[in-house]
Structures are given as C-alpha cells and as structure tokens.
VMD Tcl script that draws the C-alpha trace (Angstrom):
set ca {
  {4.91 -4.24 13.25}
  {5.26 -1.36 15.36}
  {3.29 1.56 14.28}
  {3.79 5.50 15.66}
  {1.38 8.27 14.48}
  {2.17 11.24 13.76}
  {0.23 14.44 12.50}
  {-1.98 11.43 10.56}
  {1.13 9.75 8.78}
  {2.78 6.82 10.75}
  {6.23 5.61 10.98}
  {6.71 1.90 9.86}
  {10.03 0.32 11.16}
  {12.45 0.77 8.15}
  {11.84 -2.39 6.51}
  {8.22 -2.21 6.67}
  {8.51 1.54 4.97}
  {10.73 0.34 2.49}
  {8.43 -2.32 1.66}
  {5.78 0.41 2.17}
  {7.35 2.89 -0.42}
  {8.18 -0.23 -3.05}
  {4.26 -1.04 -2.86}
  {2.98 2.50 -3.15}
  {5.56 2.62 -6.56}
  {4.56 0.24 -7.77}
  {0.78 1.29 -7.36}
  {1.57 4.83 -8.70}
  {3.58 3.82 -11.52}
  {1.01 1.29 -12.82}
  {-1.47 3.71 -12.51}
  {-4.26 1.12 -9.70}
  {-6.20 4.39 -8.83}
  {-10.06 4.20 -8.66}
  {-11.47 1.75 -11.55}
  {-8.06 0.18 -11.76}
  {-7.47 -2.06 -8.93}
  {-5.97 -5.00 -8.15}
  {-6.50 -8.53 -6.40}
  {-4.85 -9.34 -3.25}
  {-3.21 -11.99 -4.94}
  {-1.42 -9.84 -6.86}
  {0.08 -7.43 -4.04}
  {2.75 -9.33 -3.17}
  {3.99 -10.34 -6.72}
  {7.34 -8.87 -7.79}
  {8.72 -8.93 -4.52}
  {11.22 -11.14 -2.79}
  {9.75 -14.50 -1.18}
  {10.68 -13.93 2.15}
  {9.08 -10.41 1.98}
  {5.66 -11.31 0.66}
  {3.84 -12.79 3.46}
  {4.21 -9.35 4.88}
  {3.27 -7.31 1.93}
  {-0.95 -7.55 3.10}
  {0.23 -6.17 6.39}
  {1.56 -3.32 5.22}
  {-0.87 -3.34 2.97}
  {-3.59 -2.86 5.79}
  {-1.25 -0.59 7.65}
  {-1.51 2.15 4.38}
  {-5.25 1.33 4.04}
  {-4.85 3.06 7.81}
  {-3.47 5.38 6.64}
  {-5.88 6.10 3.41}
  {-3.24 5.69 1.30}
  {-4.92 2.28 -0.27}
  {-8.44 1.47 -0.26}
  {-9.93 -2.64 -0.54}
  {-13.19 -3.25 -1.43}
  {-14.79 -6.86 -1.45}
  {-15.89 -9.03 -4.96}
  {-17.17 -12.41 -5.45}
  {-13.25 -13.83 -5.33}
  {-11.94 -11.87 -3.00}
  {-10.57 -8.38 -2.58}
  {-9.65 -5.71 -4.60}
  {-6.92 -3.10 -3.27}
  {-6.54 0.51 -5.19}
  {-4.89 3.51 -4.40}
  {-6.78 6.28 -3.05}
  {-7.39 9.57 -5.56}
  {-7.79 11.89 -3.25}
  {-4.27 11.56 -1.17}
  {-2.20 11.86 -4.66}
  {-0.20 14.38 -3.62}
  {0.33 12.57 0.26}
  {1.62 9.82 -1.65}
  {3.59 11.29 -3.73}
  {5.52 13.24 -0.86}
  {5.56 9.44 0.73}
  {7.26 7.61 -2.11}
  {9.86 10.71 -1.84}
  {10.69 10.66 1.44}
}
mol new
graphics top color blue
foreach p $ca { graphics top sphere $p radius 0.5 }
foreach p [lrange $ca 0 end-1] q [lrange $ca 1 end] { graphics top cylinder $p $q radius 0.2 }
display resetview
C-alpha cells in the first residue's frame, strides 16, 4: 500500500481510497461513532471477497489518519469512528 502525506491527509492508491471511502460510509451511515463500535470481524463484511483481506489495512491506514479509532476487549478489537474529525470525514467521503 503506498501511502503519501499530505497537509495530515494521505493519498491511498485508488483502490485502497475507494475501499477507504466505502468503509468510512458505511461507518457514517450506520452511525459507529464513540459508544457504537464495531468488531474487527465485522469490518470487512458487505464487501467483495477478494477485497476483504485488505479492508483491516486500510483500516489501520485511517486509524493513521484519526479517522477510526480501535480499542482492545476481552475478544478482540473494537474499531469506531472518531467524533472529533466529523467534518474531515465528511469532506473525505465527498471527495
């Protein structure tokens, strides 16, 4: 995955911020922000098979970028979007 930063936002290759974009949708539109979270199983449901062993890459690469948080539990970890870059996102999932 080849990563360039850039004024704190980096540039994925194309299919890794398309995948990027999908993920962060599907975070906002399901509302995973704070409380709500999610397992790391679940991250790369609803995508295609041969995209979902890289979904907890890019995964990692937008907890880089504080875009998604993880936090440990007894099974595992739990992934959430980050509050405070709302509006970041929302520019992200844009453009």
């Amino acid at each position: 995955m080849y990563i360039y930063y850039t004024y704190g936002v980096s540039m994925l290759k194309e299919i890794d911020r398309e995948l990027a974009k999908d993920l962060m949708r599907k975070f906002h539109r399901n509302n995973i922000w704070g409380k709500h979270h999610w397992s790391e199983d679940t991250l790369p449901k609803g995508f295609p098979p041969h995209l979902r062993g890289s979904v907890i890459d890019v995964a990692e690469e937008l907890r880089k970028m504080r875009f998604l948080t993880k936090r440990p539990s007894h099974h595992g970890y739990q992934w959430y979007a980050n509050l405070e870059m709302i509006k970041e996102i929302e520019e992200f999932i844009k453009g």
